[in-house]
NUTOR-352754 format. One record per residue (C-alpha): residue in three letters; x, y, z. Coordinates in steps of 0.5 Angstrom, whole numbers, padded with zeros to 4 digits. Layout:
// residues N
MIFI; Ala; X; Y; Z $
...
This chain:
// residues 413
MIFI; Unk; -0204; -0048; 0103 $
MIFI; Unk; -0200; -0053; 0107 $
MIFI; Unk; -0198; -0051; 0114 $
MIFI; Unk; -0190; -0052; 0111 $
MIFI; Unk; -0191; -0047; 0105 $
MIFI; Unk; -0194; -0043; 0111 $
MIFI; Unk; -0188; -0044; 0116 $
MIFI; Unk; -0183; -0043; 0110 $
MIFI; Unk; -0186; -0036; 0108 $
MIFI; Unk; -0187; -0034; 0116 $
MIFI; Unk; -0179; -0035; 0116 $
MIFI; Unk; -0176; -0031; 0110 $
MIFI; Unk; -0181; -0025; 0112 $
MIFI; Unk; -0178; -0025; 0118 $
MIFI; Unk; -0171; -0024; 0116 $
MIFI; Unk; -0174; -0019; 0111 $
MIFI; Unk; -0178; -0016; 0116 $
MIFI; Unk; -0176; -0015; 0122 $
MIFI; Unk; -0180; -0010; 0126 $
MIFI; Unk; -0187; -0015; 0124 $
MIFI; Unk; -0191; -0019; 0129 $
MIFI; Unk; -0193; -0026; 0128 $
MIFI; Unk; -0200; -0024; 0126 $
MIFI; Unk; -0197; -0019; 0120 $
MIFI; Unk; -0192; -0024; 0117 $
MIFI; Unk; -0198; -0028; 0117 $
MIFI; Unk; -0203; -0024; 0113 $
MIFI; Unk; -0196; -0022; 0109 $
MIFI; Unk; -0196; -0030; 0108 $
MIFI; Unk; -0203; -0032; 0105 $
MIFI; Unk; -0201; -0026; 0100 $
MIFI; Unk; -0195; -0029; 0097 $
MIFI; Unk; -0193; -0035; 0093 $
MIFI; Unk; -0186; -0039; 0091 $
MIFI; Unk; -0184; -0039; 0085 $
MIFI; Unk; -0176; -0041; 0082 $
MIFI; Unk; -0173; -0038; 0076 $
MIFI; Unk; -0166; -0041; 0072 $
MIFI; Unk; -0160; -0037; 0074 $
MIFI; Unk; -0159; -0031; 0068 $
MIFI; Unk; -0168; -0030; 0069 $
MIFI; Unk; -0169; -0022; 0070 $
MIFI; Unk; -0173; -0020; 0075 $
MIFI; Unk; -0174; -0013; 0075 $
MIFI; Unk; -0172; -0009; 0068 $
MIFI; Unk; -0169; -0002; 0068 $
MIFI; Unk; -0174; 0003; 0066 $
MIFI; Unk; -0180; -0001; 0065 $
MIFI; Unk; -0187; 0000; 0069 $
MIFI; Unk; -0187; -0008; 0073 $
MIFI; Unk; -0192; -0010; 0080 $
MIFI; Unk; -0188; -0015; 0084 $
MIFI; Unk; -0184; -0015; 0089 $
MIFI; Unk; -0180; -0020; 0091 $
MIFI; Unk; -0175; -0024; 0097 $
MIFI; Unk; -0171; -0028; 0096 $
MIFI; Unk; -0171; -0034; 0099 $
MIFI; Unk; -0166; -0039; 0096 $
MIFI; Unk; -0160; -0037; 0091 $
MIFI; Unk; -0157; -0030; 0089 $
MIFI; Unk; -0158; -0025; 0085 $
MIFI; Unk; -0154; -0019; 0082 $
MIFI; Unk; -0158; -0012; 0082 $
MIFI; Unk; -0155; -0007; 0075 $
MIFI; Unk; -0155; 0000; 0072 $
MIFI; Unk; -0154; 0003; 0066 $
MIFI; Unk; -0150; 0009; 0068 $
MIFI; Unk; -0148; 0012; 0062 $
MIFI; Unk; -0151; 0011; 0055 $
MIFI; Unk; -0147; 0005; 0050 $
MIFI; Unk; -0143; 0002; 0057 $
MIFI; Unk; -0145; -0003; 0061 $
MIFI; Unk; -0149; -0004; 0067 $
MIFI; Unk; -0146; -0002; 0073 $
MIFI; Unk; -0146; -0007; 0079 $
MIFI; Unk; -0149; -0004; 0085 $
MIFI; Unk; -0150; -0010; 0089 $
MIFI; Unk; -0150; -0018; 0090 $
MIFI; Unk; -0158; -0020; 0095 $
MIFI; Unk; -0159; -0027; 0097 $
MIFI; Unk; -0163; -0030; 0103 $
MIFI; Unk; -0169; -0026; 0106 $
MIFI; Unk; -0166; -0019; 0101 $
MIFI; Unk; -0172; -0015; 0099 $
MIFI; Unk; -0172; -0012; 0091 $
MIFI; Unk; -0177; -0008; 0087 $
MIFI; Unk; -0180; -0005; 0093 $
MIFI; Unk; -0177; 0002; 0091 $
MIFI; Unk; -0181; 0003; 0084 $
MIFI; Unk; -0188; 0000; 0088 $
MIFI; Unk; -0187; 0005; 0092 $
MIFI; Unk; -0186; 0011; 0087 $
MIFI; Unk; -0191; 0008; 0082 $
MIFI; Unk; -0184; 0010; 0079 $
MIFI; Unk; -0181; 0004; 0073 $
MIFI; Unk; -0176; 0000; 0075 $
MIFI; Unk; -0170; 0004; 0078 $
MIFI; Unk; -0165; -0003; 0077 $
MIFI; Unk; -0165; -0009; 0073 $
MIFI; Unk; -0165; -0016; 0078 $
MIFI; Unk; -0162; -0022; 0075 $
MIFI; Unk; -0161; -0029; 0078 $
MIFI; Unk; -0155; -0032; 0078 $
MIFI; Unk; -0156; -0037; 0080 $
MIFI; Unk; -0162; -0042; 0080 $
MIFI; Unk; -0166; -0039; 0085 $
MIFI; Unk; -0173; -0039; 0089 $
MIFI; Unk; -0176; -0032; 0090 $
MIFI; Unk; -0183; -0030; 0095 $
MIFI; Unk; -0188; -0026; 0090 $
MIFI; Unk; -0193; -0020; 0093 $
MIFI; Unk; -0198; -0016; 0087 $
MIFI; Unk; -0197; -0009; 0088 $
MIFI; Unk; -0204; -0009; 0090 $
MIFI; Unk; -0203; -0014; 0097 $
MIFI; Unk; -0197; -0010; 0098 $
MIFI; Unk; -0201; -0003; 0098 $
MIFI; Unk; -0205; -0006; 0103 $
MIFI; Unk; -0201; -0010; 0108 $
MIFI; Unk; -0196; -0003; 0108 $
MIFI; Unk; -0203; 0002; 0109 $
MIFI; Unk; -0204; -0003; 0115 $
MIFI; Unk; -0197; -0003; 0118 $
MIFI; Unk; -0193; 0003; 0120 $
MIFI; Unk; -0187; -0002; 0123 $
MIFI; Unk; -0186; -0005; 0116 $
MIFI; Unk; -0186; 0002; 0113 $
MIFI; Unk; -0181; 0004; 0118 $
MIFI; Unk; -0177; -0003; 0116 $
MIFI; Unk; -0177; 0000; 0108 $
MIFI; Unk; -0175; 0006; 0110 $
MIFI; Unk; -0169; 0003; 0114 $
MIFI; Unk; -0167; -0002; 0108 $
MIFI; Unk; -0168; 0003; 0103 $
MIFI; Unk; -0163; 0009; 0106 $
MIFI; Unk; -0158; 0004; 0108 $
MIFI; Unk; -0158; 0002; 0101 $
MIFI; Unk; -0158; 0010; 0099 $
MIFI; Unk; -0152; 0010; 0104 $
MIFI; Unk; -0148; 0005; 0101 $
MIFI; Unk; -0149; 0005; 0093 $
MIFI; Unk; -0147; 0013; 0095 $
MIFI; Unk; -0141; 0011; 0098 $
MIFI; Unk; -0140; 0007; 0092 $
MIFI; Unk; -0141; 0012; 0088 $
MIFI; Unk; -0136; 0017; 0091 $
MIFI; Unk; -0131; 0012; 0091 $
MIFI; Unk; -0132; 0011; 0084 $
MIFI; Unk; -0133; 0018; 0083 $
MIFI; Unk; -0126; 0020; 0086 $
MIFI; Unk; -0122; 0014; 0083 $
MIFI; Unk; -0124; 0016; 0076 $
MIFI; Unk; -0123; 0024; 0077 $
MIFI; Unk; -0116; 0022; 0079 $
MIFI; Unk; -0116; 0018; 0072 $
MIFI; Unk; -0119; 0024; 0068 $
MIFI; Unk; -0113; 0029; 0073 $
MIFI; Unk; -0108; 0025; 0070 $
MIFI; Unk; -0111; 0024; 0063 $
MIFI; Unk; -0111; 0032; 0062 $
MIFI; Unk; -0104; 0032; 0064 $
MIFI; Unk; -0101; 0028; 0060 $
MIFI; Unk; -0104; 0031; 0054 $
MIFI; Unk; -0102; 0038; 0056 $
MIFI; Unk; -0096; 0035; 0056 $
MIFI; Unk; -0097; 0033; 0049 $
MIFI; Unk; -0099; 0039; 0046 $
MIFI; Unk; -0094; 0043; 0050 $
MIFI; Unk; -0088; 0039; 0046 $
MIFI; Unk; -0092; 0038; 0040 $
MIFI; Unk; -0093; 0045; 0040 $
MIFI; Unk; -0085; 0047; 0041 $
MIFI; Unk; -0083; 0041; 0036 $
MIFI; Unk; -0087; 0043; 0032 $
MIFI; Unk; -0085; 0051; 0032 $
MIFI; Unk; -0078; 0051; 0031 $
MIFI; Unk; -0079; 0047; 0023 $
MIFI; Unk; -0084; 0053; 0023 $
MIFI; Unk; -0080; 0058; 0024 $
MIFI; Unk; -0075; 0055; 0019 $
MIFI; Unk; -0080; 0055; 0013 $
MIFI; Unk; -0082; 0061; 0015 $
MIFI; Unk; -0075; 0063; 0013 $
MIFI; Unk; -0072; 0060; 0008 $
MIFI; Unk; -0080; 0061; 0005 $
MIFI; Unk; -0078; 0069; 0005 $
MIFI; Unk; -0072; 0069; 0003 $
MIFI; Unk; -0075; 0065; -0003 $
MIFI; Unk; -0080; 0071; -0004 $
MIFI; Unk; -0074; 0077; -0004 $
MIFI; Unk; -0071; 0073; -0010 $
MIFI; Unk; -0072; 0078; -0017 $
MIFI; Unk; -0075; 0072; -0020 $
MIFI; Unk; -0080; 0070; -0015 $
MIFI; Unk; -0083; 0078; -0016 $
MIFI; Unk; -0083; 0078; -0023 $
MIFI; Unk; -0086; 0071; -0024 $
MIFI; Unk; -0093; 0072; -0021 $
MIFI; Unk; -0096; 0065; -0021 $
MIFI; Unk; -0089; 0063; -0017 $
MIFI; Unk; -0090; 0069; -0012 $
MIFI; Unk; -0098; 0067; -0011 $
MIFI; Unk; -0095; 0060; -0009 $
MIFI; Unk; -0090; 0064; -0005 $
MIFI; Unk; -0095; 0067; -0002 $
MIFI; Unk; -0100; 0062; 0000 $
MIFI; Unk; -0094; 0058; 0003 $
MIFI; Unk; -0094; 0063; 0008 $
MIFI; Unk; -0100; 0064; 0009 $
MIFI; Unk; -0101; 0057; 0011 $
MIFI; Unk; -0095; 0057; 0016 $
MIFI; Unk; -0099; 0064; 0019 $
MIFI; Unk; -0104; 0059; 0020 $
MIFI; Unk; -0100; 0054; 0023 $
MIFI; Unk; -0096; 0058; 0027 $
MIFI; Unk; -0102; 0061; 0031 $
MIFI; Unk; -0105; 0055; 0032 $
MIFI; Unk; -0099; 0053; 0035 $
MIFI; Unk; -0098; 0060; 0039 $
MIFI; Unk; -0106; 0057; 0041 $
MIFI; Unk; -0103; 0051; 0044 $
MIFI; Unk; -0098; 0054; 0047 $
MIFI; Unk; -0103; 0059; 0051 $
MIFI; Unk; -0107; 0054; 0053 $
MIFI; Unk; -0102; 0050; 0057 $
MIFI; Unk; -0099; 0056; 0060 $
MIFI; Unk; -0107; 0058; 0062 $
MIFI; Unk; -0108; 0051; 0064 $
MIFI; Unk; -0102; 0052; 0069 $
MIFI; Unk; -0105; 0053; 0076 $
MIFI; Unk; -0099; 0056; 0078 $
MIFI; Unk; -0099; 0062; 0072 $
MIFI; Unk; -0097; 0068; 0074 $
MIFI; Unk; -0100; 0075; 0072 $
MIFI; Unk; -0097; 0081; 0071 $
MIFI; Unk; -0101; 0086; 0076 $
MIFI; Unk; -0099; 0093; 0071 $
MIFI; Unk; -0105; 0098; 0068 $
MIFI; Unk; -0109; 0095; 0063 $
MIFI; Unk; -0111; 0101; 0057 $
MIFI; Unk; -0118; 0096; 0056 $
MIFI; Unk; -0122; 0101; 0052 $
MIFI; Unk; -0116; 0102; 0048 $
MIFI; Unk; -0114; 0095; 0046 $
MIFI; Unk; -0122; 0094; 0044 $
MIFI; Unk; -0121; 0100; 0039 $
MIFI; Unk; -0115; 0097; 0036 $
MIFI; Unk; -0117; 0089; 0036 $
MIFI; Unk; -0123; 0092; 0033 $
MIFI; Unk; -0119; 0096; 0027 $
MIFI; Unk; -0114; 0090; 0026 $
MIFI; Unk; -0121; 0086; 0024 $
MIFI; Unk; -0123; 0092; 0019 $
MIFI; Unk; -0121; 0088; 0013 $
MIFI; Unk; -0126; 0082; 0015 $
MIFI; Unk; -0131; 0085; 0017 $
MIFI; Unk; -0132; 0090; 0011 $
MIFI; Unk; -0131; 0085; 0006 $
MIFI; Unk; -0136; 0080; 0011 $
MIFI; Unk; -0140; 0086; 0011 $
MIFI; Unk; -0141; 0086; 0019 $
MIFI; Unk; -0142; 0092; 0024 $
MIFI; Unk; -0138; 0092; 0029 $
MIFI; Unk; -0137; 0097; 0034 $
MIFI; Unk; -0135; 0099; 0041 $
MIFI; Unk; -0140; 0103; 0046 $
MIFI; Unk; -0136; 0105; 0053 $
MIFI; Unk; -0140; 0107; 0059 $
MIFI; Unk; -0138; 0113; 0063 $
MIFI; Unk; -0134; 0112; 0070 $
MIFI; Unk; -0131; 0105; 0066 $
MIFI; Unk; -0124; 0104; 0072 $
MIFI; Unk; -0118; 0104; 0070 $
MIFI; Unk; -0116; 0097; 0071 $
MIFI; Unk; -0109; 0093; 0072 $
MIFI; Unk; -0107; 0087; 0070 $
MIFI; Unk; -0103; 0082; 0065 $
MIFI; Unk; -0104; 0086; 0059 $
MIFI; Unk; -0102; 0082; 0054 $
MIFI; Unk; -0107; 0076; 0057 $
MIFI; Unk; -0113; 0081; 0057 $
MIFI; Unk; -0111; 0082; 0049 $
MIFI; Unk; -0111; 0075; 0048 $
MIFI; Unk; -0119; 0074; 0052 $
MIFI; Unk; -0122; 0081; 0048 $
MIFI; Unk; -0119; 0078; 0041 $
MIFI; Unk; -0122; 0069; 0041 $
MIFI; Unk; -0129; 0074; 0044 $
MIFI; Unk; -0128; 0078; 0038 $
MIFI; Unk; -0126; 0072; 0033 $
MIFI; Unk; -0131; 0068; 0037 $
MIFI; Unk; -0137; 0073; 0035 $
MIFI; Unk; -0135; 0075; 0029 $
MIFI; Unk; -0134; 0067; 0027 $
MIFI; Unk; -0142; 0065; 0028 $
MIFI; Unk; -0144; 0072; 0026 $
MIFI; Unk; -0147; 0072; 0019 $
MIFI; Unk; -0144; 0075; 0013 $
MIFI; Unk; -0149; 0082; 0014 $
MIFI; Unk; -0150; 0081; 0021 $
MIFI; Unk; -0149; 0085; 0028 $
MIFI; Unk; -0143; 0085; 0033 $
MIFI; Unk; -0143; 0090; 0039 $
MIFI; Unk; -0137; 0090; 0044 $
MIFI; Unk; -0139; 0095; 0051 $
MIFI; Unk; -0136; 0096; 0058 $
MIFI; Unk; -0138; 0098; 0064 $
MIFI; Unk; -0136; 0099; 0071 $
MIFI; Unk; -0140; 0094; 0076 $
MIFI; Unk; -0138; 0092; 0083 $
MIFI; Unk; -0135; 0084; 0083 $
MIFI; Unk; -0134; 0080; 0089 $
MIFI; Unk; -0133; 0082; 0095 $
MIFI; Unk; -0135; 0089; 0093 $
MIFI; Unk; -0130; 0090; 0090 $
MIFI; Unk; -0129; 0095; 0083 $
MIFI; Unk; -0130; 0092; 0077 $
MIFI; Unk; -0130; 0092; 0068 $
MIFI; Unk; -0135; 0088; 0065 $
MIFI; Unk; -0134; 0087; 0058 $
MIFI; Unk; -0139; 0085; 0053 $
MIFI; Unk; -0139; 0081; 0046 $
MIFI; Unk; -0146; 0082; 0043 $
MIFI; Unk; -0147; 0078; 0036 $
MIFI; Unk; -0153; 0077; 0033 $
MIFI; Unk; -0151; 0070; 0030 $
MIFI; Unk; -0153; 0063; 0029 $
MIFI; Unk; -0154; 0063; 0038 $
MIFI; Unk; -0153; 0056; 0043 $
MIFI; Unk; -0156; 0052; 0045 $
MIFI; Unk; -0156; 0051; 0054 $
MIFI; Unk; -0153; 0045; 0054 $
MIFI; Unk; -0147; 0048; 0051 $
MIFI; Unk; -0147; 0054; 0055 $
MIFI; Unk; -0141; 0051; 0060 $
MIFI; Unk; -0138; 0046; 0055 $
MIFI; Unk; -0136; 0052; 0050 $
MIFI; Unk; -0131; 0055; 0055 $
MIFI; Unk; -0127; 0047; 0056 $
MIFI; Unk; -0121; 0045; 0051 $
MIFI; Unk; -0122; 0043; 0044 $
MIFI; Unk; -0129; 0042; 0045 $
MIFI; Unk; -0134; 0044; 0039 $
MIFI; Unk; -0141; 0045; 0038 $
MIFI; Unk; -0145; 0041; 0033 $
MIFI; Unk; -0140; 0036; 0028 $
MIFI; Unk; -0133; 0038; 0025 $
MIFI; Unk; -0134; 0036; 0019 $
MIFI; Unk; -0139; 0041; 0017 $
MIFI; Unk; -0134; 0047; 0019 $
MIFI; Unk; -0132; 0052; 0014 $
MIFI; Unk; -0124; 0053; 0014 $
MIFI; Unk; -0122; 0060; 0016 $
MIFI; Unk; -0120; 0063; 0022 $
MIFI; Unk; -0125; 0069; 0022 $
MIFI; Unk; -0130; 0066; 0016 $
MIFI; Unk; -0138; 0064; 0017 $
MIFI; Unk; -0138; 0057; 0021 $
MIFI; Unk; -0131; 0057; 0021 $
MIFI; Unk; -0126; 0051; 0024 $
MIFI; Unk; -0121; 0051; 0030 $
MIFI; Unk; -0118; 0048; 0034 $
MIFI; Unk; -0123; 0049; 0041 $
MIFI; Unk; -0117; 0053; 0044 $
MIFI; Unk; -0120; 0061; 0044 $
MIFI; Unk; -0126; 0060; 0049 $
MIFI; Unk; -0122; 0056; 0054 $
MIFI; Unk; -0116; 0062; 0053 $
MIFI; Unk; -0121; 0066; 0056 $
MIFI; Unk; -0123; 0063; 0062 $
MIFI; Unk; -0117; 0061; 0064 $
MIFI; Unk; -0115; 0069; 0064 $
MIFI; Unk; -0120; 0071; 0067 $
MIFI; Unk; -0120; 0065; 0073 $
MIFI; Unk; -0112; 0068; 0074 $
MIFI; Unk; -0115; 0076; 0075 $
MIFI; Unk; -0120; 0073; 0079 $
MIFI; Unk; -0126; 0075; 0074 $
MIFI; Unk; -0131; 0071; 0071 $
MIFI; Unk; -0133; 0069; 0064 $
MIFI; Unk; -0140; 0067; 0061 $
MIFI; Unk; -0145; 0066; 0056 $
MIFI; Unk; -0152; 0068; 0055 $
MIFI; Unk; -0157; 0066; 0049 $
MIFI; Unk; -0164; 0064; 0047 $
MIFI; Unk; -0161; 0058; 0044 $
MIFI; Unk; -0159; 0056; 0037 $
MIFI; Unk; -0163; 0059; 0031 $
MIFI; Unk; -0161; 0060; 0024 $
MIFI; Unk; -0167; 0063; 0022 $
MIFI; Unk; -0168; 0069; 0026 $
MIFI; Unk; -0160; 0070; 0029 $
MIFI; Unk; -0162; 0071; 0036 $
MIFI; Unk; -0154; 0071; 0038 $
MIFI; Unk; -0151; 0071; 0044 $
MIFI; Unk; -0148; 0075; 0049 $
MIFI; Unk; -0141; 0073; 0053 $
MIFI; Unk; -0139; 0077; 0059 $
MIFI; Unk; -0132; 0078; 0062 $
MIFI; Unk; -0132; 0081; 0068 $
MIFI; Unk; -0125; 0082; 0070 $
MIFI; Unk; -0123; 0087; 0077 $
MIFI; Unk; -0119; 0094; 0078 $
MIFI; Unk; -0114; 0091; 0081 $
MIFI; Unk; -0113; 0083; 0080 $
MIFI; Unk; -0112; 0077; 0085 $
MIFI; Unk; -0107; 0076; 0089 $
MIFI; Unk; -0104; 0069; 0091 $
MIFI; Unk; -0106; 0070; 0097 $
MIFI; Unk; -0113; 0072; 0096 $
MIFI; Unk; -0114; 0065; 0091 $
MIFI; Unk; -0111; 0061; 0097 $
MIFI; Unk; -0116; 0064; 0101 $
């Protein structure tokens, strides 16, 4: 090894190592060697297991990271002269948390894992020079991170806006044509030649209960962006809680008989009279009832049960609790279920109907629900073993709501 080559490599360990003295970064020296790569080369590969730390000595590199699965690597940072990289997965005896790739044509200085083990074990300076680099790195990619972080969360805000927008006047423009068909479709049906025609009375007939369908799912939208306002304001009068279960229950009786379901209420004793929006609190109970009905198997079991807790702040409280045993949730839905339009598994494979096994929707009623519950200051969740279709293990959705409901004041606060 020439004296040059010794004077080169003592100079870039001087950059990279500031703390070190003339002895150290001469044992660092003897334990390297130059090499030169073409621009484009990677240096280190994201994910794999690789035992060479690197400086760079002449040229730039670009240092990358896959964030999101199917998109481009992000840029964390460009290195040049006397910059350190693959230091961190030596460390860590981790895989490569990066990829390095030169730029342009470029001459790095080379250290095995093993020698630089050794030189770290002997030299708490050069520890503590890591230790330094590494958290400035920390530091700045967070920042970057955060940066990008609220960039795109003001995107997604603005997204989410237009497309309540959207639905809100689709749902208006699609509601008045509705109520014409619906019209016109029954004073068709009181003619005496559509009673006395029966197969012109079943077309008729399924006319009108297509335009139910569509009706209800434009009364969703419509929900939703009412919900979805932050400015949405509540009625603060009693709530006949336990009487608006029985009845939504009886209003389900024709499905659950011919679907062969048990479908029952228990009511614990002491269970508060509440206040709050009562129509609101009716639309929450009604997408958990059709929600467990929709995932419960023809045969199986749904149990609807209050009783009184103390919420937030001690502050008196209903829980209402929807026990299916139906087909289950994985945990990785847990908290997706309750946002707009989301489905579980793949639409296509969706049954049609509003309250049949496995059946479709437009992914409104849980979000409906959530945004009621937010807007009494309650809370909604959901509990399940997991999906399973063999042995219907189920899933239980809690709705807590208060005695009295949140005041504005108190959602500033």
């Amino acid at each position: 090894m020439n004296e040059t080559s010794i004077h080169d490599k003592i100079s870039l360990l001087r950059i990279a190592f500031q703390g070190l003295d003339e002895d150290e970064l001469l044992e660092m020296a003897k334990m390297t060697e130059f090499h030169t790569y073409p621009p484009g080369h990677i240096l280190c590969h994201e994910g794999a297991y690789e035992d060479v730390l690197y400086i760079i000595a002449d040229g730039d590199v670009v240092v990358s990271k896959k964030i999101v699965e199917g998109e481009e690597e992000r840029i964390l940072r460009l290195s040049g002269r006397g910059e350190m990289v693959g230091e961190m997965a030596l460390i860590q005896h981790a895989p490569r948390a990066a990829t390095v790739r030169t730029t342009t044509r470029c001459t790095v200085l080379e250290m095995e894992k093993q020698d630089f083990e050794t030189i770290l074990s002997r030299s708490p300076r050069m520890a503590m020079d890591i230790i330094r680099i590494t958290l400035d790195r920390i530091r700045v990619n967070d920042q970057k991170m955060i940066a990008d972080l609220q960039r795109n969360n003001k995107v997604l805000r603005q997204l989410d806006r237009n497309k309540m927008e959207f639905i809100q006047v689709a749902a208006h423009e699609l509601r008045t044509p509705l109520t014409v068909l619906n019209g016109y479709i029954n004073v068709m049906r009181a003619f005496p030649e559509t009673r006395e025609n029966a197969e012109l009375n079943n077309v008729v007939e399924g006319i009108i209960k297509g335009t139910s369908r569509i009706h209800g799912v434009v009364n969703l939208m419509l929900d939703v962006t009412r919900i979805d306002n932050e400015t949405l304001k509540i009625a603060n009068v009693p709530v006949p809680l336990k009487r608006i279960i029985d009845d939504l229950l009886r209003s389900f009786e024709n499905v659950t008989t011919e679907r062969r379901l048990l479908v029952y209420a228990q009511h614990a004793e002491g269970v508060p009279n509440i206040n709050g929006d009562p129509a609101l609190i009716q639309k929450a109970l009604y997408h958990l009832i059709v929600n467990a009905i929709k995932f419960t198997p023809d045969g199986g079991r749904i149990i609807i049960t209050t009783r009184p807790i103390v919420i937030d702040y001690n502050k008196p409280g209903v829980e209402v609790a929807v026990r299916d045993r139906g087909i289950g949730l994985d945990a990785e839905h847990h908290d997706l279920v309750f946002e707009k339009f989301y489905q579980v598994g793949s639409v296509d494979i969706h049954s049609s109907g509003r309250t049949t096994f496995k059946g479709g929707g437009p992914g409104l009623g849980l979000a409906i629900v959530r945004g009621v519950a937010r807007a009494h200051g309650g809370r909604v969740w959901v509990e399940s073993a997991g999906h399973d279709e063999v042995n219907f293990t189920g899933s239980t959705f809690y709705l807590q709501l208060p005695v009295e409901p949140m005041q504005p004041e108190e959602e500033k606060t």
